[in-house]
C-alpha positions in Angstrom: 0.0 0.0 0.0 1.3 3.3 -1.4 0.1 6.7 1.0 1.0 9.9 -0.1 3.7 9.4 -3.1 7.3 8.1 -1.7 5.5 6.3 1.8 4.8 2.6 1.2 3.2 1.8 4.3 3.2 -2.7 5.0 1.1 -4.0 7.6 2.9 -6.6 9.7 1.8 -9.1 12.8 5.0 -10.1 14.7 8.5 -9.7 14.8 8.8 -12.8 12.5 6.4 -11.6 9.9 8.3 -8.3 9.8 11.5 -10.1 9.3 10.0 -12.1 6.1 8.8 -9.0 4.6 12.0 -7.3 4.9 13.8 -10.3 3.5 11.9 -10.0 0.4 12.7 -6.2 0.2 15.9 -6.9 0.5 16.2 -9.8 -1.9 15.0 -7.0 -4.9 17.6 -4.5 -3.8 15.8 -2.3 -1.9 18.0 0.0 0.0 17.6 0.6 3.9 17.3 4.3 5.6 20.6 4.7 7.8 21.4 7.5 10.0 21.3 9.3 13.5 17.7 10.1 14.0 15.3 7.8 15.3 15.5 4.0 14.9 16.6 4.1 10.8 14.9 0.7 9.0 18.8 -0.1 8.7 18.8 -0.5 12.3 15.2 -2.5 12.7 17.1 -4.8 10.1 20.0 -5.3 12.3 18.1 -6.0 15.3 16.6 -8.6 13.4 19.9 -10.2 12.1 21.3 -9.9 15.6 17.9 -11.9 17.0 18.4 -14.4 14.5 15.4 -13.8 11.8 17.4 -12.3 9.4 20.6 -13.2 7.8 23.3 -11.8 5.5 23.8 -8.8 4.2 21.7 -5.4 2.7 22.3 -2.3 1.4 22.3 1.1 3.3 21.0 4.5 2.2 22.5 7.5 4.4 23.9 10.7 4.1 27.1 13.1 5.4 24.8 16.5 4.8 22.3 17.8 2.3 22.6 16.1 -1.2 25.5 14.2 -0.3 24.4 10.3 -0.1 26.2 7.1 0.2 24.9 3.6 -0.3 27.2 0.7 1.9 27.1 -3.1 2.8 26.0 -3.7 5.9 
């Protein structure tokens, strides 16, 4: 479900549901939020990992300052 342009909003039940659905995500490349503010998706994703329901690797989204982004291995 799409609301308002760029915000997908996914309904979940469960840690272990949540975990799934970002395992699809990240299986089609989708790149992870990253940064200081908040708890980023990149960090909900390595919660997960760490509590064993997620495994390998994804891709990170952040940025240093304004228009300058990076994209990393986590």
């Amino acid at each position: 479900m799409i609301a308002g342009g760029e915000t997908w909003i996914i309904p979940y039940q469960g840690q272990e549901e949540l975990a799934k659905l970002l395992d699809q995500l990240n299986r089609i490349g989708v790149l992870f939020a990253g940064g200081c503010a908040g708890w980023q998706p990149s960090a909900i994703f390595e919660d997960l990992r760490r509590k064993g329901l997620l495994h390998g690797s994804f891709k990170e989204v952040a940025s240093t300052r304004p228009g300058k982004w990076f994209i990393r291995d986590r």
